[in-house]
N, C-alpha and C positions, 0 to 999 in steps of 0.2 A: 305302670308303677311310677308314681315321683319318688325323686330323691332328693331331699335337702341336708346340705350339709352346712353346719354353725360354727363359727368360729366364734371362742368364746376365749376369755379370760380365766372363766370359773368353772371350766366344765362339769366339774363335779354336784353346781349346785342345778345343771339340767340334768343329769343323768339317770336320777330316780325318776324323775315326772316323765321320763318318755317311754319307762320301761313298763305304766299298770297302765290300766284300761283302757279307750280306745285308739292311744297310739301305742302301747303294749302288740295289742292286737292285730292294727293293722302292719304292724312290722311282722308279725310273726305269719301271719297269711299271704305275707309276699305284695301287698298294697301299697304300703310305703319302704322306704330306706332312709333312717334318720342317720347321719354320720356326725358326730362331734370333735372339732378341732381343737386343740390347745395351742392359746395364739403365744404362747411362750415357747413352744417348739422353732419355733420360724424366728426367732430373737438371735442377733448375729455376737452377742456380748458373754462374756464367761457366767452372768448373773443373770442371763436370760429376759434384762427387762426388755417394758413394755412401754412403758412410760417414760415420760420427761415433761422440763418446765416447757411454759410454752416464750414463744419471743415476742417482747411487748411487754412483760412484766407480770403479767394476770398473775389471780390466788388460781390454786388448785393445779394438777396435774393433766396433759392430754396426751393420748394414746401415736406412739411412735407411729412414722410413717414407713419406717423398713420392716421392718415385722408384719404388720398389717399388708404391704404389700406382696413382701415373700410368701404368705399364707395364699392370698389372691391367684395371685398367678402361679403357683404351683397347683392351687387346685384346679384352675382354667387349663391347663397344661392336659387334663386326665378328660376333662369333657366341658362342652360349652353351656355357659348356664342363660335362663330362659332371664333370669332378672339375678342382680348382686343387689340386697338389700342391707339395709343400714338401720337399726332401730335409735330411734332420735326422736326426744319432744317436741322437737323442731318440723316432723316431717309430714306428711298427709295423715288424714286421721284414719285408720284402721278402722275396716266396716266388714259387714257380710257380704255386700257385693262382692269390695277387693277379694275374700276368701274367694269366693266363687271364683273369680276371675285368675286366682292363683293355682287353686286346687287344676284346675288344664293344663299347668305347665306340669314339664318334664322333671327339669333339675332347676334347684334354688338356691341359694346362696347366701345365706344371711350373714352376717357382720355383729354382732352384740357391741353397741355402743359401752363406755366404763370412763371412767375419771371426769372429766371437763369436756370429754369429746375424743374424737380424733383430727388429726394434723386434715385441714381444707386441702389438700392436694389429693388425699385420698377420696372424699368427694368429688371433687372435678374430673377425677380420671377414672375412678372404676366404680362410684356406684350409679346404680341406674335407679332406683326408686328409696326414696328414704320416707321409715314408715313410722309412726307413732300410736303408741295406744291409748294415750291420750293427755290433758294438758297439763301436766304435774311431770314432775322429776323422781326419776328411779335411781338406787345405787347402781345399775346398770342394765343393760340389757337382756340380761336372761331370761326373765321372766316374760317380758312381751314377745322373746321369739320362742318360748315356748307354748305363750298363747296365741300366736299367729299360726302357730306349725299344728297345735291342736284343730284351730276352726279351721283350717285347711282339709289337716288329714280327715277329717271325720266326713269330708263332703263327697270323696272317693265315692264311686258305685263301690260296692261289696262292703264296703267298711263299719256301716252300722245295721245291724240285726235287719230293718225296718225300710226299705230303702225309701220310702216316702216320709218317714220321720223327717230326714234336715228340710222336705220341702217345708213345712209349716212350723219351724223356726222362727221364733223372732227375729224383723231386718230383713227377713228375706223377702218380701211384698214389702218395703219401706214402711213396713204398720208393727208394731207390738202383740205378741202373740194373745189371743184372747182368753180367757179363765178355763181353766181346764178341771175337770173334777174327778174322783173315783169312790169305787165303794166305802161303804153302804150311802144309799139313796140318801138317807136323812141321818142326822149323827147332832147330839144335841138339841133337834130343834131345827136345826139349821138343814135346809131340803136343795138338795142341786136341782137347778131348773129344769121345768116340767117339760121344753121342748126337747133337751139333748136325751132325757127317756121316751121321746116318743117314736121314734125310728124313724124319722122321715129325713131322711138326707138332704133335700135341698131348702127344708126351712133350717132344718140344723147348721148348713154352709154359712145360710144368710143370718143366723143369727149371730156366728161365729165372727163373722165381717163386722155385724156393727158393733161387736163388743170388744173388737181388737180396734174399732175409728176411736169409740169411746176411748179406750185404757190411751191409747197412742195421743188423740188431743189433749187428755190430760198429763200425761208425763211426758211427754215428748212431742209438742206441736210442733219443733224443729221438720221433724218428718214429713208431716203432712203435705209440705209444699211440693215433695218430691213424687208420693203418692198419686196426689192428682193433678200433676202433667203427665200420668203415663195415660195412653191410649186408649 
């Protein structure tokens, strides 16, 4: 079972999203352990902030370093986490590898970036990977550590109905997944291709390959260079 626990500002605005379907799910079947913090709990002031100016003069507000800390190491205190993450525009860009490669670990950690940032001392000293979903600015971090924590959980063995389903994911062979069809055969005029009715499994694989090179060189050739260096 992983566990990831989130410190947040807003916890209320993750709470619904972790509770329906399949991280609903795999909390309830004992796969994951999602815990949400409230980083105002760990606020050392009668007004519980969070925040303050920063020094230098900047516009906008950034996230206290005692608070953020106090939460850190009280939860480090209870068990050691595999990574402290940070959600930040700033940080590596979140892909289906990194899930994969996160969904192994034990316990997580994440941090929900909010205002202008948080105080640089809390980066240098306790996080270990700062991750971003991508290059634009959020009112904060909730919502990408609840989309991290979803493509995570879902990758669990037991976690989705089909356990070959996340294999054929898009991202997950650095290609775009290729057109997928279902019933009826024909619907307007328009006929799903005559190979994927014809049972034969390994022209259907191969035709599946080149129509996920196709869709992936056209919307995404970024990929492709990664594609073919593998082996």
């Amino acid at each position: 079972m992983i566990r990831i626990d989130i410190i947040t500002v807003l916890p209320e605005m993750i709470e619904p999203l972790i509770g329906y379907s399949i991280l609903g799910r795999a909390q309830r079947e004992g796969f994951a352990k999602i815990v949400l913090h409230n980083l105002r709990d760990y606020s050392t002031d009668k007004w519980h902030r969070v925040d303050d100016y920063p020094f230098g003069g900047e516009a906008g507000m950034v996230m206290k370093i005692e608070p953020v800390v106090n939460a850190i190491e009280s939860l480090q205190k209870e068990r050691t986490y595999d990574e402290v993450i940070y959600t930040s525009p700033d940080g590596e860009r979140f892909s289906q590898g990194m899930a994969n490669d996160l969904s192994l670990r034990e316990n997580l950690l994440i941090l929900c970036g909010h205002y202008k940032g948080i105080d640089h001392r809390i980066r240098e000293h306790f996080i270990t990977r700062e991750i971003s979903v991508g290059d634009y600015v959020l009112t904060g971090g909730e919502l990408p550590a609840t989309l991290m924590t979803d493509a995570i959980v879902r990758l669990l063995p037991g976690v989705l109905g089909d356990a070959e389903s996340a294999l054929s994911d898009t991202f997950q062979d650095d290609l775009l997944a290729p057109p997928i069809y279902t019933r009826p055969a024909e619907f307007r005029g328009w006929r799903v291709p005559d190979i994927l009715l014809s049972g034969h499994e390994a022209k259907i694989n191969a035709w599946r390959e080149s129509q996920a090179l196709k869709r992936t060189k056209r919307l995404r050739p970024d990929l492709l260079e990664k594609y073919n260096k593998k082996p």
